[in-house]
N, C-alpha and C positions, 0 to 999 in steps of 0.2 A: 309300707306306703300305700294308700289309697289314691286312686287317679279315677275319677268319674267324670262324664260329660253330660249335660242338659241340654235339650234340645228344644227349643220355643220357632214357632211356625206362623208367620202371618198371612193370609191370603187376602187379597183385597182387588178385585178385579181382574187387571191383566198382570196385576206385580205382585211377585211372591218373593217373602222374606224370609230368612232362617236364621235363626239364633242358634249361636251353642257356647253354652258356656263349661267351663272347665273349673275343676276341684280340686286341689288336695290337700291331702294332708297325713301329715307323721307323726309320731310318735317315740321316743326314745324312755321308756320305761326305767331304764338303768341312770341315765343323767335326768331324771326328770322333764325334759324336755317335749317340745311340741311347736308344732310350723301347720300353717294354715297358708292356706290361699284359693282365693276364688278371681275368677280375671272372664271378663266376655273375651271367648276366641276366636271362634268365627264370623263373621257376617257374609252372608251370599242373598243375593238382590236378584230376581231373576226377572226381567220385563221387557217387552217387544222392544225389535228395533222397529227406529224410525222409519217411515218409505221403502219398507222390505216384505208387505204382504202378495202372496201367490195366490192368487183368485182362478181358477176356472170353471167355466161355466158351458154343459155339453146339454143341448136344448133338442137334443135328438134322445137322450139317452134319458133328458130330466134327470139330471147327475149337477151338482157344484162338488168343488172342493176347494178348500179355504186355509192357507196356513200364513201363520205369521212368522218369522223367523226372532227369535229370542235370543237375549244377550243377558249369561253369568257373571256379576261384576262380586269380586272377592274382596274381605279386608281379611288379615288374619292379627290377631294381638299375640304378644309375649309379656310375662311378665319384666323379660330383662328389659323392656323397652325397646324392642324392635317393632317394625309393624310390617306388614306385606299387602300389596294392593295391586288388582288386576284383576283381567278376565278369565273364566276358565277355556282351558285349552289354550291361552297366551304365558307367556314369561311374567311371572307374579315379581314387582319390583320391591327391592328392600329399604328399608326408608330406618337409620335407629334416632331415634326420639334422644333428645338432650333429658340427661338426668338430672332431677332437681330434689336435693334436700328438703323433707318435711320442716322440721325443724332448725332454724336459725344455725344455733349452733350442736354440731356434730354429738352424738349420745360417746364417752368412753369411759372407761374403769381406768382405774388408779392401777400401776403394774405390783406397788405394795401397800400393804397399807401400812396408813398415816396412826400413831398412836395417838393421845390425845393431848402430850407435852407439846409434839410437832405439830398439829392444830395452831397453837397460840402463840407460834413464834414467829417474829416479824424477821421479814423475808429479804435477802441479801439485795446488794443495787442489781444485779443483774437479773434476777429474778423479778425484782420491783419493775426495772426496765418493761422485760417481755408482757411482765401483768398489765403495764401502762397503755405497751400496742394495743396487746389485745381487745381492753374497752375501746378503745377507740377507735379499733379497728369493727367491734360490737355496734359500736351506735352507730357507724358510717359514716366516720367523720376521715378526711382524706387529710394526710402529713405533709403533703407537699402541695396544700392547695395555696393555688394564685390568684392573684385581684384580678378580674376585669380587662384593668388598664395593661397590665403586665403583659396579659396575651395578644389584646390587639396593638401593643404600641408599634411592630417590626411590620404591620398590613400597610398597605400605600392608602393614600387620603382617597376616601368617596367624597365625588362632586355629584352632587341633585341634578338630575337634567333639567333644562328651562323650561319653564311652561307658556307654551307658545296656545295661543288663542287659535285654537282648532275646531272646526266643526265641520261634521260627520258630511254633512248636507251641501256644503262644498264641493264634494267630490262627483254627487252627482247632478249632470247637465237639467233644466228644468224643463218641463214638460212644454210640448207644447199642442196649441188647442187650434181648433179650426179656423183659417182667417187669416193665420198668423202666416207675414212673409215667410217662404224660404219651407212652410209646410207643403207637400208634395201628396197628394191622395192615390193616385193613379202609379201605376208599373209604368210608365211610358215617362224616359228621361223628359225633364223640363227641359224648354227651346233656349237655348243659346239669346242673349240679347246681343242686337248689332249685327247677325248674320241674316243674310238675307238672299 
């Protein structure tokens, strides 16, 4: 078995990337066989944090010194379909990836084989039966599909709410402008009428 790793590097200002991707591959000489794979495993991102530079500045010495503090964010890939993500020097969290079929339907071998009398002979009901699901279980068609009506008839009735003449501008009081009774300019309560 061969196991190699490739490492690709990106720099670009204050954020630094790494790649590493992973190889292998086998070989069985005696069954003829052979397994391959190649899968990106790595990814680490390495770039300042936000609001965490340490500036100082010694103006007797004519000395600065300037650091940013940086933050390692990890992914790791499998090819089982796990994946791993976090930071370094934190707890890396495991996440597994839902597996999905390339292929529709499933690749398998016959446990014997078929001669070629067995080929051309039409196939018992039971047999027939299962062949039946299958397409139609192939094309996506559902056995026990219901109308419409069938599903909503046991919901209680919806009523449309009324449509009542509304407007927005109702709600708010209207301005009022200089002149107008009952406008007040001044901090100083208005006089009472009748008291004297």
């Amino acid at each position: 078995m061969l196991y190699t790793h490739k490492i690709n590097s990106l720099n670009s200002g204050d954020v630094y990337l790494v790649n590493a991707h992973c190889d292998v591959k086998e070989k069985d000489q005696e069954k003829k066989e052979s397994y391959q794979a190649t899968w990106l495993d790595l990814v680490m991102e390495t770039r300042p944090e936000q609001q965490t530079t340490l500036f100082e500045n010694d103006y007797s010495r004519k000395e600065t010194y300037n650091q940013k503090q940086v933050a390692h964010f990890l992914v790791q890939r499998n090819p089982s379909q796990q994946i791993k993500m976090g930071t370094r020097g934190g707890m890396l969290k495991e996440y597994q990836l839902p597996y999905k079929n390339a292929l529709r339907v499933p690749i398998f071998t016959p446990s014997k084989a078929a001669s070629p009398k067995d080929l051309y002979r039409t196939p018992s009901p039971s047999e027939y039966k299962s062949i039946m699901e299958f397409e139609t279980i192939a094309k996506g068609v559902c056995s026990d599909k219901q109308e419409i009506f069938e599903i909503t008839k046991d919901l209680p009735k919806v009523s449309q709410p009324i449509r009542v003449n509304f407007r927005a501008s109702s709600l708010i009081s209207p301005t009022r402008t200089l002149g107008t009774p009952g406008y007040c300019f001044s901090l100083e309560p208005a006089p009472l009428s009748g008291v004297g």
